[in-house]
C-alpha positions as a Python dict, from the first residue, in 0.01 Angstrom:
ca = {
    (1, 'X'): (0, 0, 0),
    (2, 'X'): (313, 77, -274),
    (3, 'X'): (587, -137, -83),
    (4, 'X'): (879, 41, 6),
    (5, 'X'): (1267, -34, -120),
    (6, 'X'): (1349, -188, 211),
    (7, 'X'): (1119, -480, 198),
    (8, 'X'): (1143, -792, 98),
    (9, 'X'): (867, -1015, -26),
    (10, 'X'): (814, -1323, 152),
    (11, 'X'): (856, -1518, -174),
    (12, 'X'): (1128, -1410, -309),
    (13, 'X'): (1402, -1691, -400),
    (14, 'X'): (1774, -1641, -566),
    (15, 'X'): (1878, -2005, -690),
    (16, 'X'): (1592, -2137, -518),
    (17, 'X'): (1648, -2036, -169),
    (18, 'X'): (1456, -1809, 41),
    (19, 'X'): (1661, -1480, 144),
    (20, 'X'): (1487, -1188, 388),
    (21, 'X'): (1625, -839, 384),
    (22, 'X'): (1905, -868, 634),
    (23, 'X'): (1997, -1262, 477),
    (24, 'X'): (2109, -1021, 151),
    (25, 'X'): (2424, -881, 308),
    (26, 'X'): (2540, -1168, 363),
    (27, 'X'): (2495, -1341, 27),
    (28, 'X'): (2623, -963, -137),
    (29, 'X'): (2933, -992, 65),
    (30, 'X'): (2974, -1422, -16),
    (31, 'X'): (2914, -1306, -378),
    (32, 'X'): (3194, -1034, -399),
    (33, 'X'): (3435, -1281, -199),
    (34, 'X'): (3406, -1604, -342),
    (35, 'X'): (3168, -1545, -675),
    (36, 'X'): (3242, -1546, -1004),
    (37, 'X'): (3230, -1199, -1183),
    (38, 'X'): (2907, -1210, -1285),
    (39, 'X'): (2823, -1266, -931),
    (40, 'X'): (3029, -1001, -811),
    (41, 'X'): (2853, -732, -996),
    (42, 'X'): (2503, -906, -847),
    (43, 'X'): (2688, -863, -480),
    (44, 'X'): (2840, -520, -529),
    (45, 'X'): (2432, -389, -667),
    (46, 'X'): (2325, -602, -350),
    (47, 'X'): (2529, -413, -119),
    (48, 'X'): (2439, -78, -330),
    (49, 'X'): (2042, -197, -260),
    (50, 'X'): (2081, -236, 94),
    (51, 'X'): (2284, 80, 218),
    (52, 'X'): (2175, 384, 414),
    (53, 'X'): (2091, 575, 80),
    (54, 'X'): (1822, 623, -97),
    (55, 'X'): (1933, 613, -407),
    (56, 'X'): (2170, 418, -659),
    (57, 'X'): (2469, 518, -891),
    (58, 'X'): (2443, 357, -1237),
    (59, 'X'): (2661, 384, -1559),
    (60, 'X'): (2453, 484, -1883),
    (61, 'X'): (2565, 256, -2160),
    (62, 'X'): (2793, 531, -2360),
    (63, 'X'): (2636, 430, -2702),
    (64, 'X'): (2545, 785, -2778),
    (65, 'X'): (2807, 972, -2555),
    (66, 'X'): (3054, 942, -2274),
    (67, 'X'): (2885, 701, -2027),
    (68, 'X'): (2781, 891, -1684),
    (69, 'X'): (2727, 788, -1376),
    (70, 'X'): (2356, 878, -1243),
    (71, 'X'): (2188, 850, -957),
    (72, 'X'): (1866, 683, -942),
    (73, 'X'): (1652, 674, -654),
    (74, 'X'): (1532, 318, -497),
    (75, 'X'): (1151, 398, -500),
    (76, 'X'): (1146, 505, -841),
    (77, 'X'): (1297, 152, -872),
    (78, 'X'): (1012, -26, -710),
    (79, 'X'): (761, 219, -917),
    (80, 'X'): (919, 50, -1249),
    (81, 'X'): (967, -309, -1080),
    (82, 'X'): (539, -259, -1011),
    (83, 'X'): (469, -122, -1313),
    (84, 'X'): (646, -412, -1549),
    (85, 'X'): (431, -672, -1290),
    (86, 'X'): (111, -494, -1362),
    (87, 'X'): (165, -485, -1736),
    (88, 'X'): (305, -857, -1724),
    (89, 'X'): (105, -989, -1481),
    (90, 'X'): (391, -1104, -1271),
    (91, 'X'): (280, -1287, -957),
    (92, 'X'): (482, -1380, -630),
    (93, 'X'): (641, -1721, -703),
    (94, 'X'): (700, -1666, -1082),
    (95, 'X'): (991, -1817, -1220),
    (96, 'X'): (1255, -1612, -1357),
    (97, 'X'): (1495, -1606, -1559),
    (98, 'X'): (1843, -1382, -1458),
    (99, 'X'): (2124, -1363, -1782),
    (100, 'X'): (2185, -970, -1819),
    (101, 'X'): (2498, -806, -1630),
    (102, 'X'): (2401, -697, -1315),
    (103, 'X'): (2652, -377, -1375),
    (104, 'X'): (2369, -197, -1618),
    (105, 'X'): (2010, -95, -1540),
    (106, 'X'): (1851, -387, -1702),
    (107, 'X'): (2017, -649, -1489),
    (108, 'X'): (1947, -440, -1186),
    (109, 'X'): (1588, -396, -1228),
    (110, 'X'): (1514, -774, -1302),
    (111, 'X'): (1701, -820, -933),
    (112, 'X'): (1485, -567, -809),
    (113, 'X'): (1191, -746, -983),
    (114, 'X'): (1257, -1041, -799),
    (115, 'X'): (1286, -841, -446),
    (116, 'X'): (956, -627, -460),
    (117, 'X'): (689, -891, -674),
    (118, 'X'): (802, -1219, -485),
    (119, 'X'): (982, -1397, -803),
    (120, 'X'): (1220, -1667, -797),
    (121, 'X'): (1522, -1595, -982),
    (122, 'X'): (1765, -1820, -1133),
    (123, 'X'): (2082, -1669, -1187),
    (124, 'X'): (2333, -1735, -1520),
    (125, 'X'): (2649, -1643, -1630),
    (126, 'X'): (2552, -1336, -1897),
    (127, 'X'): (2698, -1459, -2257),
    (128, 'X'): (2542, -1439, -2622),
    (129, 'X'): (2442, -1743, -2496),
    (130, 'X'): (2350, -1885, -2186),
    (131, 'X'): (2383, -2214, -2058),
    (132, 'X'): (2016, -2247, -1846),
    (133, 'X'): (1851, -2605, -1752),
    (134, 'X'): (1648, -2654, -2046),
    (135, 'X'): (1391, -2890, -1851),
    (136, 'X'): (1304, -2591, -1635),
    (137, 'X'): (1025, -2394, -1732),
    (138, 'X'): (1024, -2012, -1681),
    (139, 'X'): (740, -1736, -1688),
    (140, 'X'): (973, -1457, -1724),
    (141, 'X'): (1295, -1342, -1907),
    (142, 'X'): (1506, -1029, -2034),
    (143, 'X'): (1688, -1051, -2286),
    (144, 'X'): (1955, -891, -2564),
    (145, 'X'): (1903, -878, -2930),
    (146, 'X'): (2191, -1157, -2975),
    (147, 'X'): (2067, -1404, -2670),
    (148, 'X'): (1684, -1398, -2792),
    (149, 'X'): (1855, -1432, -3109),
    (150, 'X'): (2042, -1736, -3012),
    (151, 'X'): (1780, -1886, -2772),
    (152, 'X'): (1520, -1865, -3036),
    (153, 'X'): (1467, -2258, -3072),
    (154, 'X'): (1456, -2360, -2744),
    (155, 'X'): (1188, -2029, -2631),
    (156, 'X'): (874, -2256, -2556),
    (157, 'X'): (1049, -2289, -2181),
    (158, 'X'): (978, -1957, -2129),
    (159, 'X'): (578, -1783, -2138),
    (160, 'X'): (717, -1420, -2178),
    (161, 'X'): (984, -1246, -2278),
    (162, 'X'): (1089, -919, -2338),
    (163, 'X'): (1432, -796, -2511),
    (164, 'X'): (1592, -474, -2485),
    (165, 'X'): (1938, -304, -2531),
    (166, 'X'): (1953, -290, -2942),
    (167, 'X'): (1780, -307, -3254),
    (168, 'X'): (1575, -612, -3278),
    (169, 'X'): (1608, -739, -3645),
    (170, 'X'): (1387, -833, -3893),
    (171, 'X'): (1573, -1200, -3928),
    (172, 'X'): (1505, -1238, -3534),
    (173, 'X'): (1141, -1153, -3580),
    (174, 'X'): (1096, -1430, -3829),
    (175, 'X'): (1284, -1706, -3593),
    (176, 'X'): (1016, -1581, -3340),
    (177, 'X'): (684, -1550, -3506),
    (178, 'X'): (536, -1891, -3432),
    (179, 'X'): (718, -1939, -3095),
    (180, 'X'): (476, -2008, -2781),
    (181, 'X'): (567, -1701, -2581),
    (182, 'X'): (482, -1367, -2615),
    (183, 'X'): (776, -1167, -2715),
    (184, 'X'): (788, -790, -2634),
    (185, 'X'): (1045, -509, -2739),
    (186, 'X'): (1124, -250, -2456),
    (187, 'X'): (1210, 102, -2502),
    (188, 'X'): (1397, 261, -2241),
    (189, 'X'): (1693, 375, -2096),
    (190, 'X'): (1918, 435, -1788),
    (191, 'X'): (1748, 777, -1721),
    (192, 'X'): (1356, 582, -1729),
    (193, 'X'): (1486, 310, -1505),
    (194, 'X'): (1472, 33, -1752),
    (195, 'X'): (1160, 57, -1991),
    (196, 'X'): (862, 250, -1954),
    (197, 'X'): (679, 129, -2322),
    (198, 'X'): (723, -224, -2545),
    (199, 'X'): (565, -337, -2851),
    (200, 'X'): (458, -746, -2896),
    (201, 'X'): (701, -900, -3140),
    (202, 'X'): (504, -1179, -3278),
    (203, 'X'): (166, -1340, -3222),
    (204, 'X'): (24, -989, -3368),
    (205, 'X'): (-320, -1062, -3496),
    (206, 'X'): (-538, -764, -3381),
    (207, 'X'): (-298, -549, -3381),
    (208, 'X'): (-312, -216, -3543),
    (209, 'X'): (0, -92, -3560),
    (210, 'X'): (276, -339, -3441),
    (211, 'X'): (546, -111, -3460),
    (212, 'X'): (390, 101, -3215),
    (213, 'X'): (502, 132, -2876),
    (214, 'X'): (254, 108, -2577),
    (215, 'X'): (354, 279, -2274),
    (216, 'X'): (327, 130, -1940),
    (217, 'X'): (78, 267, -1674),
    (218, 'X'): (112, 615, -1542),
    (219, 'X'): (351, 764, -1819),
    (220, 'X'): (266, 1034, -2021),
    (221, 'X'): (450, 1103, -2351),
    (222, 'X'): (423, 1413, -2604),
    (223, 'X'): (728, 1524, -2841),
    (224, 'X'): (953, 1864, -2803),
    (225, 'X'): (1016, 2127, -3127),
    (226, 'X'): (1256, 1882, -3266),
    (227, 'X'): (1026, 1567, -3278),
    (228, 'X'): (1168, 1412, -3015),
    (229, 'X'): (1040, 1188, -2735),
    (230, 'X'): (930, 1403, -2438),
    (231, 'X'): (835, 1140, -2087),
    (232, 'X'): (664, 1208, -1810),
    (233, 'X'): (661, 933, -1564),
    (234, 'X'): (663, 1096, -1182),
    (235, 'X'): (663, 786, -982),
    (236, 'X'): (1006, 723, -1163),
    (237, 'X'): (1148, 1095, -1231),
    (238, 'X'): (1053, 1414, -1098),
    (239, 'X'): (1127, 1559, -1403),
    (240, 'X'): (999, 1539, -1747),
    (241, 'X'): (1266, 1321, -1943),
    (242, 'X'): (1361, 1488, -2267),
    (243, 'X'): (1524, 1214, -2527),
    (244, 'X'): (1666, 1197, -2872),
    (245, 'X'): (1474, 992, -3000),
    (246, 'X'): (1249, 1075, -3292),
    (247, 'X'): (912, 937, -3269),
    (248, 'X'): (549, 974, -3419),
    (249, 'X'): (302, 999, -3142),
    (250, 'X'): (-15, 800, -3267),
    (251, 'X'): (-248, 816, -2935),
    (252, 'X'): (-196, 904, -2593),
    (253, 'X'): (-34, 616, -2493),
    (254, 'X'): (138, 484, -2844),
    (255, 'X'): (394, 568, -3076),
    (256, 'X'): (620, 481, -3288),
    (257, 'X'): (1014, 537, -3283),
    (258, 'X'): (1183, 692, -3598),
    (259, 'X'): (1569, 674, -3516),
    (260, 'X'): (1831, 921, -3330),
    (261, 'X'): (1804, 1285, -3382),
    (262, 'X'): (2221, 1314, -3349),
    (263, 'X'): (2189, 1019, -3591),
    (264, 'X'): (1940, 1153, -3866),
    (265, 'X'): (2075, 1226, -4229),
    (266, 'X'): (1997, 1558, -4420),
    (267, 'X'): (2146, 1409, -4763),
    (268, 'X'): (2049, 1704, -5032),
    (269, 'X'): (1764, 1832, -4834),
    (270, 'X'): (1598, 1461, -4787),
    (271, 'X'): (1602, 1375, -4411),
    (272, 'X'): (1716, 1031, -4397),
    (273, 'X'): (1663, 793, -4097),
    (274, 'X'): (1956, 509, -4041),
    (275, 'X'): (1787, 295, -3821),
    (276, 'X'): (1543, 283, -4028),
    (277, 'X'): (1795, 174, -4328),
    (278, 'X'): (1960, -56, -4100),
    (279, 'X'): (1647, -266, -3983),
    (280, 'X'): (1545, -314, -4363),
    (281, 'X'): (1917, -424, -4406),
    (282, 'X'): (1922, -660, -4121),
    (283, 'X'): (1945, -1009, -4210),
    (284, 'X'): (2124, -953, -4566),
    (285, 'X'): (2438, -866, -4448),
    (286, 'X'): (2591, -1099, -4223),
    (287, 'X'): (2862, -882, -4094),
    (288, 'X'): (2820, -604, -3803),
    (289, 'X'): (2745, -300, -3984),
    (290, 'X'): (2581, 55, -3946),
    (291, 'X'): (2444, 308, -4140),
    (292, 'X'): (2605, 694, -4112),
    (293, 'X'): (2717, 1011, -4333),
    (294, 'X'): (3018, 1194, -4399),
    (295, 'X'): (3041, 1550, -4573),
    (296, 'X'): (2970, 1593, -4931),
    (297, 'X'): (3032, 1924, -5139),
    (298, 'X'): (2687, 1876, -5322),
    (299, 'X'): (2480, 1684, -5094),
    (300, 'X'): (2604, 1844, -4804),
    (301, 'X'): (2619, 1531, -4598),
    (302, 'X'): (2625, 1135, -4843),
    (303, 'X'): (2516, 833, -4694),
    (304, 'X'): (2756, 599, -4582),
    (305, 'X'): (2714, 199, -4484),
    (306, 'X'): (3012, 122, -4232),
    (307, 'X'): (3096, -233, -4243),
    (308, 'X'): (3338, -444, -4001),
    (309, 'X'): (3494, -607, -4248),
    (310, 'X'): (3879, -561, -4429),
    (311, 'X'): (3693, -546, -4759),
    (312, 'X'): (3427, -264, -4892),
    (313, 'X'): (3239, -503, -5187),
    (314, 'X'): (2881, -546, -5134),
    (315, 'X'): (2639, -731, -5382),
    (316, 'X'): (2408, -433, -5479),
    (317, 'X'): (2107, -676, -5474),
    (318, 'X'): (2120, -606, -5099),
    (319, 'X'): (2026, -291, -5160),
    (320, 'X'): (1703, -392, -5354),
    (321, 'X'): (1449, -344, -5132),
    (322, 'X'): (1558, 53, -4987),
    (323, 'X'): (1411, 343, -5143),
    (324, 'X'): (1585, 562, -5376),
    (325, 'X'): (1743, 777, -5153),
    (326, 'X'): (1798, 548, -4892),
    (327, 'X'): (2087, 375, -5054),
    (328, 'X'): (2466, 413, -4960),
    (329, 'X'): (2641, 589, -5148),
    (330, 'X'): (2975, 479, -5021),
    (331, 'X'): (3058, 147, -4801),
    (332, 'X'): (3354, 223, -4570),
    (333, 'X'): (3531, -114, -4421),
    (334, 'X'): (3658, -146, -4065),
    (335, 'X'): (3857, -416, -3915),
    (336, 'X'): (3733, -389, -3571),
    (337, 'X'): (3438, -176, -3453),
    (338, 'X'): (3473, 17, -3121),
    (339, 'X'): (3217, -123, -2844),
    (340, 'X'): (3105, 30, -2557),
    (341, 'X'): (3148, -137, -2197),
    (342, 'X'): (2758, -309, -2266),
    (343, 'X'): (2892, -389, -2602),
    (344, 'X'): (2714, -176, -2813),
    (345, 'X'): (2866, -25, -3121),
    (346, 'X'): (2966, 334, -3086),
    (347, 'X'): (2943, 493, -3445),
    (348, 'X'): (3136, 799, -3354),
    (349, 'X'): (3467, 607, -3276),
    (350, 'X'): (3394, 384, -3472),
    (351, 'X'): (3366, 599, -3793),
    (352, 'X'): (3681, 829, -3629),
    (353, 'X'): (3901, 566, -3687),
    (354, 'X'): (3845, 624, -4052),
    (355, 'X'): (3837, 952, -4098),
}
């Protein structure tokens, strides 16, 4: 029997104490009183969890637009929390591992994790680093690019992991390869209530095609007259999810992502992908940075590398390993890069301050 948003598994710990459905008000309201702000955010989604509706509001991260508010409904929050245990074979008294702001819709879902499979869930303050109890050993964690980036050394604590949010370098992929755990890349957003494929990171032998994606159970995927991601998930959305992302679908259940369709390049007729540019970039330049275009009278749009820094020198070795036409033609320097409120960089501002 699928459990239902309003239960509470008899397992379930936050910071090692044992909490029943109506024990959560109480701790939501102590939380938004007395907590820190980290904790306040946990208390206000608390509270949000455990009203009359059957639904939630959350923000969408704004990397690609305006951020929106959306309205997600609780069961289709439990369908994802199930789905992520099945595929991760998360049992009741699993230790977790809580350092993502509980404000977005990965932070949510790992509370909601915890509530529906039974897991006990340490909670710590969300940084590019956070300070956990390094003799404590953990079966599960989420993580950002940066923190898997910075926790790299100290991963054998922790028997799987998956990372979300941002493009997962090259340079991270090599501090990971040999770690213990297996590491996993989500894809997802707001809209498929946290991630509905991943691809294994590291520990790949077998593997076909590691830069495939593998959906989780009960999602179909094909791709729309544009080549972009089409999702069909009903125990999450009644509707069929139409992204922007570009993909190639490999199988039924696999495929690979290409980059941003509002994103892609058409530099003299060659389509040009800039995530694609940036991941084989990643690692040589130590700044933040981004690949974009602005308009060009011959090429109709040029490709641009924009890079937070007062100066716009770049050894050209760094551009050794990209293809021919995958090279910047122009590097455009900016002081400070416009974020959004998760802290991702938002190009369009971002290059408007130069323009």
């Amino acid at each position: 029997m699928t459990p239902n948003y309003r239960n509470v598994h008899v397992k379930f710990k936050l910071d090692n104490v044992s909490y029943k459905y109506d024990d959560l008000m109480e701790v939501a309201y102590s939380y938004i009183k007395e907590g820190l702000p980290f904790q306040q955010e946990l208390g206000s989604f608390l509270l949000n969890w455990l009203d009359q509706h059957d639904y939630v509001v959350v923000k969408t991260s704004g990397s690609t637009g305006k951020p929106k508010d959306l309205k997600i409904k609780k069961q289709a929050m439990v369908n994802s929390a199930l789905a992520t245990g099945d595929f991760f074979n998360l049992k009741p008294g699993y230790k977790v591992l809580h350092c993502l702001p509980s404000n977005f819709i990965a932070g949510k879902m790992t509370i909601v994790r915890a509530i529906i499979l039974g897991l006990e869930l340490d909670l710590v303050q969300p940084s590019s680093f956070p300070r956990i109890d390094y003799e404590k050993d953990y079966d599960f964690c989420a993580f950002t690019p940066m923190q898997l980036k910075n926790f790299a050394k100290d991963l054998n604590t922790i028997k799987a992991v998956i990372v979300g949010g941002g493009m997962v370098s090259s340079h991270i992929v090599d501090l990971i390869k040999d770690k213990k755990p297996a590491v996993y890349e989500t894809y997802g957003m707001t809209e498929t209530v946290s991630h509905i494929a991943v691809r294994k990171l590291n520990h790949l032998e077998g593997i076909q095609n590691p830069s495939d994606f593998k959906t989780l159970p009960n999602v179909s995927i094909s791709t729309d007259d544009r080549g972009c991601l089409v999702i069909e998930a009903p125990a999450i959305s009644d509707k069929k999810i139409v992204t922007n992302d570009l993909v190639k679908i490999h199988s039924e259940d696999s495929f690979e992502w290409l980059g941003r369709f509002d994103n892609v390049v058409n530099s003299g007729g060659i389509k040009l992908f800039p995530e694609q540019i940036e991941r084989k970039l990643q690692g040589k330049i130590t700044e933040d940075f981004f690949i974009t275009s602005k308009p060009d009278d011959t090429l109709g749009e040029k490709l641009v590398l924009v890079i937070q820094s007062e100066a716009n020198t770049i050894d050209p070795e760094i551009f050794k390993g990209l293809d021919k036409y995958e090279k910047p033609r122009e590097i455009i320097p900016v002081a400070k890069f416009v974020e959004t409120s998760s802290g991702k960089i938002h190009r369009k501002r971002t290059l408007d301050l130069v323009k």
